[in-house]
N, C-alpha and C positions, 0 to 999 in steps of 0.2 A: 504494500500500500504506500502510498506518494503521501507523505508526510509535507507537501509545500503547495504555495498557491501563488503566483506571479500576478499580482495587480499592477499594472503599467512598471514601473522599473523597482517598485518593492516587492521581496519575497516575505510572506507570510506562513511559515512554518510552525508545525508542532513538536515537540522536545519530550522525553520522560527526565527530570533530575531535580537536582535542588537549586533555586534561583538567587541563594545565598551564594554559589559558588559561580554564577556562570557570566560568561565574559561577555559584555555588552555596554554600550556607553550609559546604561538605564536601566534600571531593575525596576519594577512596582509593586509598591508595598499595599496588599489589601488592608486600607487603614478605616477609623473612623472619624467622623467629624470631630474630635477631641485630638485625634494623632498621637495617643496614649498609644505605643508599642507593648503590647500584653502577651498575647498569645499565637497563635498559628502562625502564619506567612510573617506578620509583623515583631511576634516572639521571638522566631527565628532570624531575622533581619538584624534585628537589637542584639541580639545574643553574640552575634559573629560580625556586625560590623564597628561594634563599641559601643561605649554613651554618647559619642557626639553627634549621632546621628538621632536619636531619642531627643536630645536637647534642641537642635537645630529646628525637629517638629514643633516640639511645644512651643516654642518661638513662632510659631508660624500658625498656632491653633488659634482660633476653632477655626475649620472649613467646613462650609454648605456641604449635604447631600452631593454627590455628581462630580463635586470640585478638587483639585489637587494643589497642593504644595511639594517645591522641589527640596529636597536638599543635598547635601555633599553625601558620599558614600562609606567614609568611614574607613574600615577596615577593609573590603570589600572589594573585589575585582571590578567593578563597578565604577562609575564616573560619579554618577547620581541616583537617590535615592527617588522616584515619583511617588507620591502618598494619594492614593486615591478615596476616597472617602466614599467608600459605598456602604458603610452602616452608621445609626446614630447610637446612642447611647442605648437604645432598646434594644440593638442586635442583630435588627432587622434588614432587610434590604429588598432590592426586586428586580426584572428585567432592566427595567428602564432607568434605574441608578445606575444598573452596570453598564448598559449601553453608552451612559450619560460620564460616567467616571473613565471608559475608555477610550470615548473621544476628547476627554480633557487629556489624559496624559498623553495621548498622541499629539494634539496641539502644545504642549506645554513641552514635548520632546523638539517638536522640529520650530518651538518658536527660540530655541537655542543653536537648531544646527544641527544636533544628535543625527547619527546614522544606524541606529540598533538601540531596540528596546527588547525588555523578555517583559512579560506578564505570568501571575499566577494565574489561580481557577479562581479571580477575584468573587469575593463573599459567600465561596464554599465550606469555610471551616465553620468559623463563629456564627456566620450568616445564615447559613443552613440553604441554601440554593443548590436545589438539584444540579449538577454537571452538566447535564443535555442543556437545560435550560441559560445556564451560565455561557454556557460554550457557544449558543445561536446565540444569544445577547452579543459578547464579546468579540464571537469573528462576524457576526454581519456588521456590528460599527467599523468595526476594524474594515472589513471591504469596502463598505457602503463610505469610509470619508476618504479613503484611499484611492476609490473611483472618483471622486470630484477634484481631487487635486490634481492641477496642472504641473508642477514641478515639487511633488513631495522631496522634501531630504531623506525623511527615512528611507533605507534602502533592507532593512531588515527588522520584521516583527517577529518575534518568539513569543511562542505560549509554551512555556516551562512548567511541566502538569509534574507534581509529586508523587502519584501512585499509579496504578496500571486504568482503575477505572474512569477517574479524569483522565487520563491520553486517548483512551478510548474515545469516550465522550466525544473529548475534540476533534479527533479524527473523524469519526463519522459524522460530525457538523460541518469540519472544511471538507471532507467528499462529497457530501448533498451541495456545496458551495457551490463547488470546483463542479458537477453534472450540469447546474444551471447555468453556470456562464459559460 
């Protein structure tokens, strides 16, 4: 199976690993509107890339629903941290925050330049959003703003899925994609 999808000069591929480790000018933290670093993806993030990257958030809190704050990356292979806010303090979240949280860190990547960003399975741990569901959220914004741009920077998206069943997910979301276009 073709783990990649080529929208005008960016490729959009799927990964299985940890995004604590992986080399790209961007990582994205599944954060909340507080940008308290606690557990899952953003746990992990804090854990491995220091405190300054915890601090730099708070500095930067609160953000809206949908919104993202950038900051440095720390310890981290990584250039920058993106914080995307897909849940509030209730835990919650939905299609259209994730859709809405990954077209911000898209624009908030290439309104710097960036050439490569990875994504989690945004608001799958604490969130509780089924993977299919997350996964159409996430790669149809990801196509859907990627088709409208005329000279996108980014030239590489990753979705960096942590277990077998989110890659799955994903992948059978960019193949249904990748049939339609």
């Amino acid at each position: 199976m073709v783990d990649e999808l080529v929208v005008g000069d960016t490729v959009v591929e799927i990964a299985q690993g940890d995004i604590t480790g992986w080399r790209a000018d961007a990582i994205v933290n599944a954060a909340n509107t507080s940008l308290v670093m606690g557990a899952g993806v953003a746990g992990a993030i804090a854990k491995r890339a220091g405190p300054t990257v915890q601090r730099e958030a708070l500095e930067k809190a609160p953000v809206g629903l949908g919104e993202t704050a950038r900051t440095r990356a720390g310890l981290l292979p990584a250039k920058f941290v993106i914080h995307a806010a897909v849940m509030g303090d209730d835990r919650k979240t939905d299609a259209e925050t994730l859709a809405r949280a990954t077209r911000a860190a898209l624009e908030d990547a290439e309104s710097i330049g960036l050439k490569s960003i990875a994504f989690p399975a945004l608001g799958t741990g604490v969130g509780r959003m089924p993977y299919d569901e997350a996964a159409e959220a996430m790669l149809g914004q990801t196509v859907k703003y990627l088709s409208t741009r005329e000279t996108p920077r980014l030239k590489r998206v990753v979705f960096v899925l942590y277990d077998d069943a989110a890659t799955e997910s994903f992948r059978k979301v960019l193949s249904a994609i990748r049939e339609k276009s």
